[in-house]
TORKOL-4160 file (C-alpha; in steps of 0.2 Angstrom, whole numbers, padded with zeros to 4 digits, m for minus):
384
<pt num="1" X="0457" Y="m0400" Z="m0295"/>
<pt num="2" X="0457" Y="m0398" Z="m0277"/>
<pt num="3" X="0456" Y="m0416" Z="m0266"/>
<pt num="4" X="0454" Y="m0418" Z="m0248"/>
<pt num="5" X="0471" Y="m0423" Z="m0237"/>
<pt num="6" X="0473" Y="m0441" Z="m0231"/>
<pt num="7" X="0469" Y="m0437" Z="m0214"/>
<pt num="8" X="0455" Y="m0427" Z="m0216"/>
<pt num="9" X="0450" Y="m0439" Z="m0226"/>
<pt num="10" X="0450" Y="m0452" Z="m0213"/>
<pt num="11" X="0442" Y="m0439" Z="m0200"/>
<pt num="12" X="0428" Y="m0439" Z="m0211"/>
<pt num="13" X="0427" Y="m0457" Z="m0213"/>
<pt num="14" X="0425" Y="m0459" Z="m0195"/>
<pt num="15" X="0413" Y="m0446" Z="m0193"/>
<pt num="16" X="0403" Y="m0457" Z="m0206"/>
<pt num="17" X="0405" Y="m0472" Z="m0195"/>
<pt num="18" X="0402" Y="m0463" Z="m0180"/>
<pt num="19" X="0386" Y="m0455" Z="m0188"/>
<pt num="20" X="0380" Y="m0472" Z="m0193"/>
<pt num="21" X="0381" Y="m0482" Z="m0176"/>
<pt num="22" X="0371" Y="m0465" Z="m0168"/>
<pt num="23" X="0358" Y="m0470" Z="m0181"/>
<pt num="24" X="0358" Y="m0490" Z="m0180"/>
<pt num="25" X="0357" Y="m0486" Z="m0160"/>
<pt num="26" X="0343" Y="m0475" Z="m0165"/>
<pt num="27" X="0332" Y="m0487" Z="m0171"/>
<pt num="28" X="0335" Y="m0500" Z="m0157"/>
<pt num="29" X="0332" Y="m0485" Z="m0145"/>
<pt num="30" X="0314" Y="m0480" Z="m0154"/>
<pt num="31" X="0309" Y="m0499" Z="m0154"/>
<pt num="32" X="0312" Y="m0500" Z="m0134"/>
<pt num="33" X="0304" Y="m0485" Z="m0133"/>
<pt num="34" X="0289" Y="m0489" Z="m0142"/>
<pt num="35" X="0288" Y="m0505" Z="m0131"/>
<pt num="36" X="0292" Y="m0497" Z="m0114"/>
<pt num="37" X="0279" Y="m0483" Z="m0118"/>
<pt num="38" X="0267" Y="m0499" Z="m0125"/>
<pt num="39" X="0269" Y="m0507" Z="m0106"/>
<pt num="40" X="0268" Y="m0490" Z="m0095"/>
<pt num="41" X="0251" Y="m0484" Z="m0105"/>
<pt num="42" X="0242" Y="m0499" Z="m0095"/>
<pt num="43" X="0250" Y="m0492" Z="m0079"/>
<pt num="44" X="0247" Y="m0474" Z="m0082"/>
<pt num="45" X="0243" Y="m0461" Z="m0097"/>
<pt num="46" X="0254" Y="m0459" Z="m0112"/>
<pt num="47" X="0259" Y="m0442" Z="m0107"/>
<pt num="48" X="0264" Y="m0447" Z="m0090"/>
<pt num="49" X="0274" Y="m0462" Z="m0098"/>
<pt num="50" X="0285" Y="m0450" Z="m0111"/>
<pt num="51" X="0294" Y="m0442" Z="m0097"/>
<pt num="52" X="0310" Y="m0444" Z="m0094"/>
<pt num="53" X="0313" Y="m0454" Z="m0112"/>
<pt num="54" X="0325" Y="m0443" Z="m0123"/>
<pt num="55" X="0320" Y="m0442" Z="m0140"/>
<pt num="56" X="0335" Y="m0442" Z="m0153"/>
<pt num="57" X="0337" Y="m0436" Z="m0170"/>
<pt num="58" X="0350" Y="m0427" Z="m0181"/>
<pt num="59" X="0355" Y="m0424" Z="m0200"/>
<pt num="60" X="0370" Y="m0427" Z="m0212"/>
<pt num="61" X="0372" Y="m0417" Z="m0225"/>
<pt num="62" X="0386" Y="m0421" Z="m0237"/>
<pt num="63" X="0389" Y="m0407" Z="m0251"/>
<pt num="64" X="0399" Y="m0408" Z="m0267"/>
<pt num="65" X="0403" Y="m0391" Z="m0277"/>
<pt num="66" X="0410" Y="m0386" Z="m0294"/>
<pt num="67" X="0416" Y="m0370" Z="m0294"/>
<pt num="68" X="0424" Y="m0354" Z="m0305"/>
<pt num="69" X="0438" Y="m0349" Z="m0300"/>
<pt num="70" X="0432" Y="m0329" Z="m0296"/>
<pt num="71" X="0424" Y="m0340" Z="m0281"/>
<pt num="72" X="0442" Y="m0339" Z="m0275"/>
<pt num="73" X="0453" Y="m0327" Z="m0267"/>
<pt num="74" X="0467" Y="m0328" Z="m0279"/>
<pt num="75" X="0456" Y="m0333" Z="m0294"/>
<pt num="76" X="0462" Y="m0349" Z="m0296"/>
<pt num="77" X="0459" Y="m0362" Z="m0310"/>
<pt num="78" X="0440" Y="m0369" Z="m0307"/>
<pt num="79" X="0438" Y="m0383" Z="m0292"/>
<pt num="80" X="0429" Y="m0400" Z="m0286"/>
<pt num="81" X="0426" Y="m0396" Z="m0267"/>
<pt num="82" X="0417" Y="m0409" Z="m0256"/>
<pt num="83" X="0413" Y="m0408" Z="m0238"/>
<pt num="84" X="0401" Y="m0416" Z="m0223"/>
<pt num="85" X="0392" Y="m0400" Z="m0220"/>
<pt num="86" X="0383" Y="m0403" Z="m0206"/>
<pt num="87" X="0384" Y="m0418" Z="m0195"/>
<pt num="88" X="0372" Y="m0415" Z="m0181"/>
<pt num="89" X="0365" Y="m0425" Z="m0166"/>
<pt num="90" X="0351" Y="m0419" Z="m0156"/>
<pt num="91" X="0343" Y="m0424" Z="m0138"/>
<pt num="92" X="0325" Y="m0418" Z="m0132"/>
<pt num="93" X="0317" Y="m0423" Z="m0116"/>
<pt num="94" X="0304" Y="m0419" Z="m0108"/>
<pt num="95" X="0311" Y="m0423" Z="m0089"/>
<pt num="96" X="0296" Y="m0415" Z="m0078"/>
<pt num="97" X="0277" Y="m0404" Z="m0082"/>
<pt num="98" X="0281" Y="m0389" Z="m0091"/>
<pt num="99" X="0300" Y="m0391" Z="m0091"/>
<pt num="100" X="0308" Y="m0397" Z="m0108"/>
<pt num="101" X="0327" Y="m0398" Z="m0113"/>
<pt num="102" X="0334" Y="m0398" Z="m0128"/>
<pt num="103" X="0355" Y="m0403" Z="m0133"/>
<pt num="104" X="0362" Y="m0402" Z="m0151"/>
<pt num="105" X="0378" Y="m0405" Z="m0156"/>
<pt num="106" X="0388" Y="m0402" Z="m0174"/>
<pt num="107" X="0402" Y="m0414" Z="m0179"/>
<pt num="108" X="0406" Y="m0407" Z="m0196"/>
<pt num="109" X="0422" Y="m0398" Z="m0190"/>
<pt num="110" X="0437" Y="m0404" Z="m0180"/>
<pt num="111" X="0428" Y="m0407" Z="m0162"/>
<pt num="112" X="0411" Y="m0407" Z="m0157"/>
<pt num="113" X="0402" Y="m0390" Z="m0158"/>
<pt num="114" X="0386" Y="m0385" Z="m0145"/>
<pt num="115" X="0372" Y="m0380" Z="m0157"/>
<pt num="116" X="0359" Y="m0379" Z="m0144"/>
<pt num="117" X="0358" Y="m0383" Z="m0126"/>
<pt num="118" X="0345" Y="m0376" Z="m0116"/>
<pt num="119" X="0330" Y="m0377" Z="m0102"/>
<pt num="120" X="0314" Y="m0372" Z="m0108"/>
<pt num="121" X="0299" Y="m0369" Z="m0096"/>
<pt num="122" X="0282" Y="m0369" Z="m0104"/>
<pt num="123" X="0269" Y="m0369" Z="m0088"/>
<pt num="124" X="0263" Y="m0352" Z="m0094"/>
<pt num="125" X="0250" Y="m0348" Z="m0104"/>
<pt num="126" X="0254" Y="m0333" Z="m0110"/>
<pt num="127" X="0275" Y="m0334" Z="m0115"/>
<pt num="128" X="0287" Y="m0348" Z="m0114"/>
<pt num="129" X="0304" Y="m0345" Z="m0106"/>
<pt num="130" X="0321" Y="m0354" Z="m0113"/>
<pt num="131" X="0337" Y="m0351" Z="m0105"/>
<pt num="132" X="0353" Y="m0355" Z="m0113"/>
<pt num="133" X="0362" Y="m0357" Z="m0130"/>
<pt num="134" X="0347" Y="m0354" Z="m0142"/>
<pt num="135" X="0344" Y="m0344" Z="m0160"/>
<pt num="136" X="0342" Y="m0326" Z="m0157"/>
<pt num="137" X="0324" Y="m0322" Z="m0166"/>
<pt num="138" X="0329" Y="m0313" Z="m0181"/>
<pt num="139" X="0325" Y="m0317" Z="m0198"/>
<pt num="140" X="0314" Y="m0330" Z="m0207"/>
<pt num="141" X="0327" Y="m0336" Z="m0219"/>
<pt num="142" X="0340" Y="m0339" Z="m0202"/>
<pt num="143" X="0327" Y="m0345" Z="m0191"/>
<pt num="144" X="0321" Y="m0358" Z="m0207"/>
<pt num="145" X="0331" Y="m0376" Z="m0200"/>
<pt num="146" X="0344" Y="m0378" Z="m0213"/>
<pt num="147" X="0335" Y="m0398" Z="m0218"/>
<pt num="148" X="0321" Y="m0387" Z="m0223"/>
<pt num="149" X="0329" Y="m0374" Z="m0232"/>
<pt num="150" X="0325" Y="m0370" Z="m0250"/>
<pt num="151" X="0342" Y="m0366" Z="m0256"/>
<pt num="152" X="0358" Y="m0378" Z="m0253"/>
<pt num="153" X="0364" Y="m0363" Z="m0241"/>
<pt num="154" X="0356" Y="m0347" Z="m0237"/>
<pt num="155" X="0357" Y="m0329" Z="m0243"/>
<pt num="156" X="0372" Y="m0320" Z="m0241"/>
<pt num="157" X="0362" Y="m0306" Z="m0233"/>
<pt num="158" X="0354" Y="m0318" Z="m0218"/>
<pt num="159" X="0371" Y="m0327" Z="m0216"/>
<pt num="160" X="0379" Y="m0309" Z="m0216"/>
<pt num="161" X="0366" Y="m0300" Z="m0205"/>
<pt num="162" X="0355" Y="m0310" Z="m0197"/>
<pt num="163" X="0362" Y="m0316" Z="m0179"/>
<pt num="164" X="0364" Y="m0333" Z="m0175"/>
<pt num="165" X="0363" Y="m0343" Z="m0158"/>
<pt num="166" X="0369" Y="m0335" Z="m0141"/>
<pt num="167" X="0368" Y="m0338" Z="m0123"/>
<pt num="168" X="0354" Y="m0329" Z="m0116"/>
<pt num="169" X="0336" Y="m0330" Z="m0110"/>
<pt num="170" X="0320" Y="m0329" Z="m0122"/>
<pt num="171" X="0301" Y="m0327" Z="m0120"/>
<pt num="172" X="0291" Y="m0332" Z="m0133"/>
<pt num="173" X="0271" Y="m0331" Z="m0135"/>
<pt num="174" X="0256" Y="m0330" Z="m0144"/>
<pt num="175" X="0243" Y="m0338" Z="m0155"/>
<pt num="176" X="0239" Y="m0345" Z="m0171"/>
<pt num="177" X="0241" Y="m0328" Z="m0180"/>
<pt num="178" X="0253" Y="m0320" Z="m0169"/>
<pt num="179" X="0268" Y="m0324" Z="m0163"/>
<pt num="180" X="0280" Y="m0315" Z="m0153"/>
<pt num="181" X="0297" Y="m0316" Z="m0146"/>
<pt num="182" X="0311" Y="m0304" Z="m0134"/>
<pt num="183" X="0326" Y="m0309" Z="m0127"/>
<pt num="184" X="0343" Y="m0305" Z="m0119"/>
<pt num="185" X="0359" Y="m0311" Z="m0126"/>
<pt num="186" X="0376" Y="m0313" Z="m0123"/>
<pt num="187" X="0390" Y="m0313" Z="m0137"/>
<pt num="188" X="0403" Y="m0322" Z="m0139"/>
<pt num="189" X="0415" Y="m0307" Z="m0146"/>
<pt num="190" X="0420" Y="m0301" Z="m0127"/>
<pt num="191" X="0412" Y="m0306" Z="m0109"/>
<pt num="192" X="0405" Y="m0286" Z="m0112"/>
<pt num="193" X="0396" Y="m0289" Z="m0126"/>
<pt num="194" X="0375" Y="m0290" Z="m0127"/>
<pt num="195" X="0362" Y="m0289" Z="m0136"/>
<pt num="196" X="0343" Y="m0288" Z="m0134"/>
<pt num="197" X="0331" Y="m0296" Z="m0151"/>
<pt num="198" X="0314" Y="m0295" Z="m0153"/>
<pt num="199" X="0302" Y="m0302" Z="m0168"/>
<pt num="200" X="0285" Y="m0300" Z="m0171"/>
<pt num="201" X="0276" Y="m0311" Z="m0186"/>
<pt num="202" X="0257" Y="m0311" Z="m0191"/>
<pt num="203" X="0244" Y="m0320" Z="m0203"/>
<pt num="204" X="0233" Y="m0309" Z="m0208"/>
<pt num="205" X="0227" Y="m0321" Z="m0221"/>
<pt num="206" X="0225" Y="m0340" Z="m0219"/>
<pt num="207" X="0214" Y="m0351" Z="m0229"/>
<pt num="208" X="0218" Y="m0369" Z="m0226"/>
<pt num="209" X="0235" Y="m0373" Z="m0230"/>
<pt num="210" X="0237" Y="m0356" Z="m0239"/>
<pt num="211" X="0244" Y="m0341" Z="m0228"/>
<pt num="212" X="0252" Y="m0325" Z="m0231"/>
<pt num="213" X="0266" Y="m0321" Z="m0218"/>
<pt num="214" X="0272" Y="m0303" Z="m0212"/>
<pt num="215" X="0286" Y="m0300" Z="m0201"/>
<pt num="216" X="0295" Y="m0288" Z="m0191"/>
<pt num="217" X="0313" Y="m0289" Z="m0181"/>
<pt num="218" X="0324" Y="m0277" Z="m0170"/>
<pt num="219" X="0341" Y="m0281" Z="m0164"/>
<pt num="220" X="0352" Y="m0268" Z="m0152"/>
<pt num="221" X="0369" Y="m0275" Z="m0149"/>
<pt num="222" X="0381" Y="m0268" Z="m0137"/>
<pt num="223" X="0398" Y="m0273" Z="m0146"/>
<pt num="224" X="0408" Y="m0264" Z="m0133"/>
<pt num="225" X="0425" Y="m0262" Z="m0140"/>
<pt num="226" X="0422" Y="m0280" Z="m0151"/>
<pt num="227" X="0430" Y="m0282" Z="m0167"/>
<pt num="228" X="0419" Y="m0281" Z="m0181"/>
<pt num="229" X="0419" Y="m0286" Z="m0202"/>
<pt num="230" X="0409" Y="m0294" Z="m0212"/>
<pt num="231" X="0416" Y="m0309" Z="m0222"/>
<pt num="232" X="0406" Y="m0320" Z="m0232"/>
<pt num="233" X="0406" Y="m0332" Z="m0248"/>
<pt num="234" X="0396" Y="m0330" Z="m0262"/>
<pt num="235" X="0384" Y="m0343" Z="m0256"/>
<pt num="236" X="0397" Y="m0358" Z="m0258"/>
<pt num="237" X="0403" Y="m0363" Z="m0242"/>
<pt num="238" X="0417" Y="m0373" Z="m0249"/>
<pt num="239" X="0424" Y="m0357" Z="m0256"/>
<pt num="240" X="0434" Y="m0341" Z="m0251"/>
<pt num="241" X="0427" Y="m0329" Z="m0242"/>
<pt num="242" X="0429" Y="m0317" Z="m0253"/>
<pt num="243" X="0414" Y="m0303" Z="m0251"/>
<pt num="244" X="0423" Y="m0294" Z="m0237"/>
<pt num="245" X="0424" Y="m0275" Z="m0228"/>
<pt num="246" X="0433" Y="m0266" Z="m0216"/>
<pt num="247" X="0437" Y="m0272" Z="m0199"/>
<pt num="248" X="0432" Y="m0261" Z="m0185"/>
<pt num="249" X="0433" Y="m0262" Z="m0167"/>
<pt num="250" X="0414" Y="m0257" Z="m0164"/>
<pt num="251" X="0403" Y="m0252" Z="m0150"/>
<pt num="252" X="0385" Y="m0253" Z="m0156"/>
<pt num="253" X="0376" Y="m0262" Z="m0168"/>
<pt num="254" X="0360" Y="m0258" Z="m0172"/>
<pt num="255" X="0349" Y="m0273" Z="m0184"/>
<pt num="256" X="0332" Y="m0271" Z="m0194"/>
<pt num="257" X="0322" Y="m0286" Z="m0205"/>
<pt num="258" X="0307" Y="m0285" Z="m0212"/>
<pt num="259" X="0301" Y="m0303" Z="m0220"/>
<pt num="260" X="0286" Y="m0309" Z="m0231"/>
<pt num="261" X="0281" Y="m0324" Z="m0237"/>
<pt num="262" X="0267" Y="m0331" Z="m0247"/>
<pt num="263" X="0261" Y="m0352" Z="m0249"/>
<pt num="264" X="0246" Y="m0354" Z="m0261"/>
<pt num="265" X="0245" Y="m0371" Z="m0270"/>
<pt num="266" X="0262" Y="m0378" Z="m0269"/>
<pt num="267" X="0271" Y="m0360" Z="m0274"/>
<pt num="268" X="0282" Y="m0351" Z="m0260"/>
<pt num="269" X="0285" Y="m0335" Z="m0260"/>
<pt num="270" X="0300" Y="m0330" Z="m0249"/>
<pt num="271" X="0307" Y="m0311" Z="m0245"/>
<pt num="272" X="0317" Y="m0302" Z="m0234"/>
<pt num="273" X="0324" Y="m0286" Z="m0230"/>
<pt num="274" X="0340" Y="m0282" Z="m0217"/>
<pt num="275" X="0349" Y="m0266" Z="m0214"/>
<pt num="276" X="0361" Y="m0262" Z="m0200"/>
<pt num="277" X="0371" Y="m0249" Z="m0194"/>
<pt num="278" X="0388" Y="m0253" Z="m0185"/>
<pt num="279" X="0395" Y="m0238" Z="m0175"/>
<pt num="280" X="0415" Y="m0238" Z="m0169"/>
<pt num="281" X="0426" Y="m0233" Z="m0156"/>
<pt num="282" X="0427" Y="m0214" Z="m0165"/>
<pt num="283" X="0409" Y="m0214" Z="m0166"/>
<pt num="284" X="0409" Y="m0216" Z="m0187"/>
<pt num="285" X="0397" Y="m0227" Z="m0194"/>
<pt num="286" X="0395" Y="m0239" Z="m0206"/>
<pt num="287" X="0380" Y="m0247" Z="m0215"/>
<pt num="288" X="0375" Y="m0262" Z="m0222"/>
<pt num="289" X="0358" Y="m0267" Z="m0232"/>
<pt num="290" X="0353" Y="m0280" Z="m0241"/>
<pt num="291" X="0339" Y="m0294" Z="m0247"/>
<pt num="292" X="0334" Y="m0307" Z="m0257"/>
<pt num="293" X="0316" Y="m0314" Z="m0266"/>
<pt num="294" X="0316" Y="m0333" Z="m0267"/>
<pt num="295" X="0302" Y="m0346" Z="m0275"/>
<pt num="296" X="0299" Y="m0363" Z="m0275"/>
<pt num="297" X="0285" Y="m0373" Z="m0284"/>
<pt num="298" X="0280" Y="m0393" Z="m0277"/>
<pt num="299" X="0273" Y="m0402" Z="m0293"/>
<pt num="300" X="0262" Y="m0412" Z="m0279"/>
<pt num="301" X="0254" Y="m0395" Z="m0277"/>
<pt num="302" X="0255" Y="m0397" Z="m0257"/>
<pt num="303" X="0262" Y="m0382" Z="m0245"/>
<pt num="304" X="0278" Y="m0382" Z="m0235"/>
<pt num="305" X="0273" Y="m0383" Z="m0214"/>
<pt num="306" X="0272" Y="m0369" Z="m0205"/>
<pt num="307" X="0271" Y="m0366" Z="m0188"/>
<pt num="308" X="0272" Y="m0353" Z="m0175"/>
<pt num="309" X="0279" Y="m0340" Z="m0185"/>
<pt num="310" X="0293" Y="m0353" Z="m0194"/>
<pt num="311" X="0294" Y="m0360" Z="m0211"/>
<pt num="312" X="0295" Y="m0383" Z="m0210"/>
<pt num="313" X="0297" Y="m0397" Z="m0222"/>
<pt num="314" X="0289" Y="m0403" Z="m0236"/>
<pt num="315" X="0274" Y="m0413" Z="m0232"/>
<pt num="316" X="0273" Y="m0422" Z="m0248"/>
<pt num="317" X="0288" Y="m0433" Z="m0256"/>
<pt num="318" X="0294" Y="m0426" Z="m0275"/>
<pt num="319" X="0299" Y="m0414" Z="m0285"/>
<pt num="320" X="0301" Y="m0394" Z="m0281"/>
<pt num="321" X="0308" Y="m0381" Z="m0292"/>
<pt num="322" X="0318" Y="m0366" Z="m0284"/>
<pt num="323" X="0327" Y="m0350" Z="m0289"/>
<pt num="324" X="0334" Y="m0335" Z="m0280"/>
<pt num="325" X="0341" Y="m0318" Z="m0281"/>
<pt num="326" X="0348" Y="m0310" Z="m0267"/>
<pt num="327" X="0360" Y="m0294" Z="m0263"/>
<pt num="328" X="0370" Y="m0285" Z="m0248"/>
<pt num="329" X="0380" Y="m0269" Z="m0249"/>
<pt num="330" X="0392" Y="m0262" Z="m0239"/>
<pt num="331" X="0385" Y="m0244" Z="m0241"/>
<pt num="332" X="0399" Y="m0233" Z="m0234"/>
<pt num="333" X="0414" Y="m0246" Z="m0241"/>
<pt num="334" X="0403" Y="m0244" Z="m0260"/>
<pt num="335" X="0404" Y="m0261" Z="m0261"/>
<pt num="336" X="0388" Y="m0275" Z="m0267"/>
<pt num="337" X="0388" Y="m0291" Z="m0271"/>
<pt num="338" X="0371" Y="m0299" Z="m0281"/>
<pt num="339" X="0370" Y="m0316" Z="m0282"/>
<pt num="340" X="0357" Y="m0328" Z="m0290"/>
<pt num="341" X="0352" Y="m0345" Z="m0292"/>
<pt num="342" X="0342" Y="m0357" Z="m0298"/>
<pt num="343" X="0337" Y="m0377" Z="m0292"/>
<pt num="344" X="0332" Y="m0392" Z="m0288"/>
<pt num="345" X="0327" Y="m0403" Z="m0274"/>
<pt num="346" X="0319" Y="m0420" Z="m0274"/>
<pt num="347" X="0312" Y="m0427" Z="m0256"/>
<pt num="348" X="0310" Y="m0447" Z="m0256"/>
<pt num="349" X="0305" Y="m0447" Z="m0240"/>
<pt num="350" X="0304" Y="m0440" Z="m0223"/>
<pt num="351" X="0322" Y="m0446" Z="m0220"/>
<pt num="352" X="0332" Y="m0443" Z="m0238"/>
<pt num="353" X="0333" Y="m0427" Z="m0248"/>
<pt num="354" X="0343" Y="m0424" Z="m0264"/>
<pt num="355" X="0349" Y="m0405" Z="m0268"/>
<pt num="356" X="0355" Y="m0397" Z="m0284"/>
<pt num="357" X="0358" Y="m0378" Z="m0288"/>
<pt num="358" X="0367" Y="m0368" Z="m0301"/>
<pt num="359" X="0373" Y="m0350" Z="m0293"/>
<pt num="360" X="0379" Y="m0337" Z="m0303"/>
<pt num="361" X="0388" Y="m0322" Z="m0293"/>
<pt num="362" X="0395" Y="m0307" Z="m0296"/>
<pt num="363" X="0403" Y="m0292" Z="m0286"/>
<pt num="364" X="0402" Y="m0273" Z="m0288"/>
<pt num="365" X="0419" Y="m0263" Z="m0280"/>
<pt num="366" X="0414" Y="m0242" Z="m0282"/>
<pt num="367" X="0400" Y="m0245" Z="m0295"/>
<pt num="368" X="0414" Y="m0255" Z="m0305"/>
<pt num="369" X="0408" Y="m0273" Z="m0311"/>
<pt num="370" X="0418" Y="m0288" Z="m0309"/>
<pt num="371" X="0414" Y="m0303" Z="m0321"/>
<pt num="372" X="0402" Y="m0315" Z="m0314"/>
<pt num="373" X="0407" Y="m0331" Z="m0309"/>
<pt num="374" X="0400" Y="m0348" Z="m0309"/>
<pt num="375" X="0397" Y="m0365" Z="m0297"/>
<pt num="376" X="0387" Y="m0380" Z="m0295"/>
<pt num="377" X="0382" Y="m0387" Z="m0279"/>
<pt num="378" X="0374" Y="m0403" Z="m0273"/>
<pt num="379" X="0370" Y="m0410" Z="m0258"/>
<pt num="380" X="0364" Y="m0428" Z="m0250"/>
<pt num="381" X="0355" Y="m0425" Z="m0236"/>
<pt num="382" X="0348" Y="m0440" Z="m0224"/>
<pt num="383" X="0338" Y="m0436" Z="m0206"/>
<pt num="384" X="0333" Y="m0450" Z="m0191"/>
C-alpha cells in the first residue's frame, strides 16, 4: 500500500485548515454583505449597490482511489491512493457598468496555481470580450466545470485533446439557441506559440427543460518548434501516466470536435468526437482521434442546467446513476486505449456532493491487447 509522506501529509493538513478559515470568513463576509446591500438598497438600486463587492466561492475536492496495478508504470502490486484534487478559491466582481472580473486560484499542488484571472467587458450587445487567462472554447466535456462533471474525472480523449486555459482575448455571443465564440491565444510551450479557437453550439430543439445540443469546434495552433507528446492516465489521476506517444518538436497543430448532447426527463446523453493532426519540424504528421458516449439518469427525474452553450449542476438533491465509455488512438503510433466506467453520485445539497465510479481500462499496442485493469475511485466534494 502506498501512503502519503509526513510532510505532504502536513501540507495537506494545512491546506484543509487554510480552506476552512476561507470558508468560515465566507460566511461572515455574505452576512455583511447582505446587510451592507440591505442598507444601500434605501439609498439607491440593488444593482448600483452590488458593485464594487467581491463575490467568493470555491470547491475542495478530496479523492480516494483503489487501483490494479496495470494502472502503473512498472505494474506494480495494487494501491490505496488519496489526494485533495482540487482546492480552488474564486473572486468575481463586478467593479464598474459592463466591466466584470473574475480570479481563481488552485491550491491542490505545492503553491498557488492562477486558474483564471481576467477582465470581461460586456457593454455590447452583440459579443462579450474577456481578456486574460481563460478556457480556450473547445469541447463540452472540457468546457463542463469539473463540480459539475458526471464522471469523477473526464475522458481521456478531452483531457488528451481538448485545450485548456491560455492567456489570450475572446468574443463571445449570441442567443438562447446560439452561441458562439473566437479567440486568440497564447501558449504556454514557447513565447512563439498561438493559437486561434472557435466554437459554435445550437438547440435546435428545446421543450422546457428538455433540449437537444449540437456543437461544432476548430482549433489552429502554431506550435512553432514546441515540444509535443501526449501523456495521459487511464482516467485515474492518482496513477501513472502511462497511455503515452512520441515526443515531437512540432510546428502546427490542427484540432476538430464535434459534441451532442441529449436531456429528456432526468437522462443525459453526452457525446463527443476529437481528432487532431500534429505536424513536425520535418513536416511528418501525426494523428490522433478519439471519443467517448456517457449517460446519467436523476431518480428525481429533473434535468442537469444548461446555459449558454454549457452543461451546470444538478437542480435537484439525490441520486444519479452514470456509465461511460470512452477511447483515443494514436493513429500513426498504432496505439488505443478504451476505457469504460460505470457510477455513482449522490448530491445533498447545493454545497456537498458524494462521488463513486468503478473504471475498467485497457490498452491496445499494434492491434495487440493488453489485459485490462481495474480501480475504484471516490470523491468528497464540498462548494461555498
Amino acid at each position: 500500500m502506498i501512503t502519503p509522506s509526513t510532510p505532504k501529509l502536513a501540507l495537506s493538513l494545512l491546506k484543509i485548515s487554510l480552506l476552512s478559515s476561507l470558508i468560515l470568513s465566507h460566511s461572515v463576509y455574505a452576512n455583511n454583505s447582505a446587510n451592507n446591500s440591505a442598507k444601500g438598497s434605501s439609498k439607491g438600486s440593488s444593482k448600483d449597490s452590488n458593485k464594487d463587492q467581491i463575490d467568493i466561492s470555491g470547491y475542495v475536492m478530496f479523492d480516494y482511489d483503489k487501483v490494479d496495478g496495470g494502472f502503473f508504470e512498472h505494474d506494480d502490486e495494487s494501491a490505496s491512493l488519496s489526494e485533495i484534487r482540487r482546492a480552488r478559491l474564486s473572486l468575481k466582481s463586478e467593479f464598474a457598468r459592463d466591466w466584470k472580473t473574475k480570479l481563481q486560484l488552485d491550491f491542490s499542488g505545492d503553491s498557488a496555481d492562477i486558474k483564471d484571472a481576467y477582465l470581461k467587458y460586456t457593454g455590447w450587445k452583440w459579443a462579450n470580450i474577456t481578456i486574460g487567462k481563460q478556457k480556450e472554447a473547445f469541447g463540452l466535456e472540457k468546457l463542463t466545470s469539473s463540480r459539475n462533471a458526471l464522471m469523477i474525472e473526464r475522458s481521456i480523449v478531452s483531457e488528451a485533446l481538448a485545450p485548456g486555459r491560455s492567456l489570450g482575448i475572446a468574443a463571445n455571443g449570441g442567443n438562447k439557441q446560439l452561441t458562439w465564440q473566437l479567440g486568440y491565444y497564447q501558449l504556454d510551450e514557447t513565447e512563439d506559440a498561438s493559437a486561434i479557437t472557435g466554437r459554435l453550439s445550437w438547440l435546435p430543439w428545446q421543450q422546457g427543460k428538455n433540449l437537444v445540443h449540437l456543437g461544432l469546434a476548430f482549433s489552429e495552433r502554431d506550435l512553432n518548434g514546441s515540444e509535443f507528446r501526449l501523456n495521459e492516465t487511464l482516467e485515474v489521476h492518482s496513477a501513472d501516466s502511462l497511455f503515452e506517444g512520441e515526443q515531437l518538436i512540432a510546428e502546427q497543430q490542427s484540432l476538430q470536435g464535434v459534441e451532442f448532447l441529449w436531456q429528456q426527463a432526468g437522462f443525459t446523453t453526452m457525446a463527443e468526437w476529437q481528432q487532431s493532426t500534429v505536424t513536425d519540424v520535418n513536416d511528418s504528421e501525426y494523428d490522433y482521434q478519439g471519443g467517448y458516449v456517457q449517460f446519467s439518469y436523476q431518480l428525481s427525474g429533473d434535468n442537469r442546467r444548461y446555459k449558454n452553450g454549457k452543461l451546470g449542476a444538478v437542480t435537484t438533491p439525490g441520486w444519479e446513476i452514470t456509465s461511460r465509455f470512452s477511447q483515443l488512438e494514436l493513429v500513426t503510433e498504432q496505439r488505443e486505449a478504451q476505457i469504460y466506467s460505470l457510477g455513482v453520485n449522490y448530491t445533498v445539497n447545493k454545497n456537498l456532493k458524494f462521488m463513486a465510479d468503478y473504471i475498467k481500462a485497457k490498452q491496445f499496442e499494434f492491434e495487440l491487447e493488453q489485459d485490462f485493469s481495474d480501480a475504484i475511485s471516490l470523491r468528497v466534494q464540498y462548494s461555498f
